[in-house]
C-alpha positions in Angstrom: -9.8 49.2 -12.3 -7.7 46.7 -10.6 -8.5 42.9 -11.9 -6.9 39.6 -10.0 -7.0 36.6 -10.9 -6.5 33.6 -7.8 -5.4 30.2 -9.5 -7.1 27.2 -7.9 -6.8 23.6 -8.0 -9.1 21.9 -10.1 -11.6 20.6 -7.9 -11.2 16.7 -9.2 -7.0 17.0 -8.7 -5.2 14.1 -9.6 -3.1 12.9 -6.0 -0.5 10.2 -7.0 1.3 8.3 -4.5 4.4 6.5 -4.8 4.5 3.1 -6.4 3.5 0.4 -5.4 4.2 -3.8 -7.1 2.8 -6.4 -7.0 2.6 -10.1 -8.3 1.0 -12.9 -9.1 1.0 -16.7 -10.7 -1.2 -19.0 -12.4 -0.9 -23.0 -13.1 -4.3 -23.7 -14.0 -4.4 -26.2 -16.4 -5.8 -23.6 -19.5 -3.9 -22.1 -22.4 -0.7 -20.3 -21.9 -3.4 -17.0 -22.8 -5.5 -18.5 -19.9 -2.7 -18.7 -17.3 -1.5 -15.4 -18.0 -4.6 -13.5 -17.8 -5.3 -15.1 -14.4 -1.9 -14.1 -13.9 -2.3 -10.7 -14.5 -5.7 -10.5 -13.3 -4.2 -11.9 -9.8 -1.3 -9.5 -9.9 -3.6 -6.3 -10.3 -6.2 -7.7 -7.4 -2.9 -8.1 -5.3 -1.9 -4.6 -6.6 -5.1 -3.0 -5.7 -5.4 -4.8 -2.1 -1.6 -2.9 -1.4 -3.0 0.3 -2.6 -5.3 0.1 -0.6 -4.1 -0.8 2.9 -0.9 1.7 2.2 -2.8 4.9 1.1 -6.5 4.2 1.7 -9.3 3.2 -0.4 -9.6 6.0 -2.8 -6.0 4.7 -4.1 -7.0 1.0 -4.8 -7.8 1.6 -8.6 -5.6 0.2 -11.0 -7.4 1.9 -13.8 -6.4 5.4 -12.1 -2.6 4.1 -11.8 0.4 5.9 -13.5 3.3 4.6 -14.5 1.5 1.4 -15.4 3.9 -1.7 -16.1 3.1 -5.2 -16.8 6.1 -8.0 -16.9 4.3 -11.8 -17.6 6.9 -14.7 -18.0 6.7 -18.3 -17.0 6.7 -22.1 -18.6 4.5 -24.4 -20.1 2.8 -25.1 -16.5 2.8 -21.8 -15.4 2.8 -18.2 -15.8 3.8 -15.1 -13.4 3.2 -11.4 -13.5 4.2 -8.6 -12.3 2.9 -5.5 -11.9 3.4 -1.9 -11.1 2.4 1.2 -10.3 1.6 4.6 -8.9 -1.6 5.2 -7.1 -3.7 7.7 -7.8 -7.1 9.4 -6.9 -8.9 12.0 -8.7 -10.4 13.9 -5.4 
């Protein structure tokens, strides 16, 4: 009796792109916590709109990222981040 066995991919396979950065800055007049959540918030919209028009629009999730890094800085009027990551899609 002759058993094989034929590996396949998963059929959800995680497909990761190269990455991709992005930023953003805020100088609303709110806390510092304020300025830099816009901040990041901005950065990762920003982020997501690259993904997107680079790879497509199953790549636009931040959430589904890799390599995930988050650098906020600024002054007392403003904040920046930046952000970066690889692109990924689970089909």
């Amino acid at each position: 009796m002759c058993v094989s066995v034929v590996a396949l991919a998963p059929a959800h396979a995680k497909t990761c792109k190269e990455a991709i950065a992005a930023q953003a800055r805020s100088a609303a007049q709110l806390s510092d916590a304020s300025r830099e959540k816009r901040a990041k918030d901005k950065a990762i919209a920003n982020w997501s709109k690259r993904a997107r028009d680079t790879y497509g629009w199953m790549y636009r999730f931040w959430s589904k990222s890799e390599a995930q890094r988050v650098d906020c800085g600024g002054t007392a009027k403003f904040k920046r981040c930046s952000v970066s990551a690889k692109p990924c899609t689970l089909w």
